[in-house]
C-alpha angles and dihedrals in degrees: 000000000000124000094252090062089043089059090042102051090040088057082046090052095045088046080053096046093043094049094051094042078064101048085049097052080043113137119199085216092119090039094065084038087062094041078068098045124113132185089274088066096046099123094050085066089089093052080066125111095211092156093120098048113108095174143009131189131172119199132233082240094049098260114143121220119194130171108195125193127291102246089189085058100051092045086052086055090045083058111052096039088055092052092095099056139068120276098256100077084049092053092043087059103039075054098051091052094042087052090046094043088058097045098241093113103051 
């Protein structure tokens, strides 16, 4: 492989890696926000971060449904994205979540 094709699929490889850092430090804050919402907060909807919802029903008697991602699963993708490159992106982004679990980064 070139090393055109190598940059390119290592910037694949970092979009991949950014895009799936944000589905792990997903909170399902604005989830349970849009379970609450009626027709009068519809155009709050787009200030949502949904990004984490894999399925949404809402029920003939009111009751919400919602499937949300499978974080094991993205760190398991983190992972082995990140195989293939040194230990301190992997670091940078165990600190990130560690810095995000205990509130201090949002």
């Amino acid at each position: 492989m070139g090393e055109r094709g190598k940059s390119g699929t290592s910037r694949r490889r970092n979009e991949a890696v950014s895009q799936l850092r944000k589905l792990a430090q997903w909170r399902t804050n604005d989830a349970v926000k849009l379970a609450y919402f009626g027709e009068k907060n519809l155009r709050q909807i787009k200030g949502l971060d949904l990004a984490g919802i894999t399925e949404l029903k809402r029920h003939a008697n009111g009751a919400i449904e919602m499937k949300f991602i499978d974080k094991v699963r993205v760190f398991e993708m983190i992972g082995e994205l990140l195989d293939r490159q040194d230990d301190r992106e992997l670091n940078r982004l165990l600190d990130e979540l560690g810095t995000a679990e205990s509130g201090d980064g949002q």
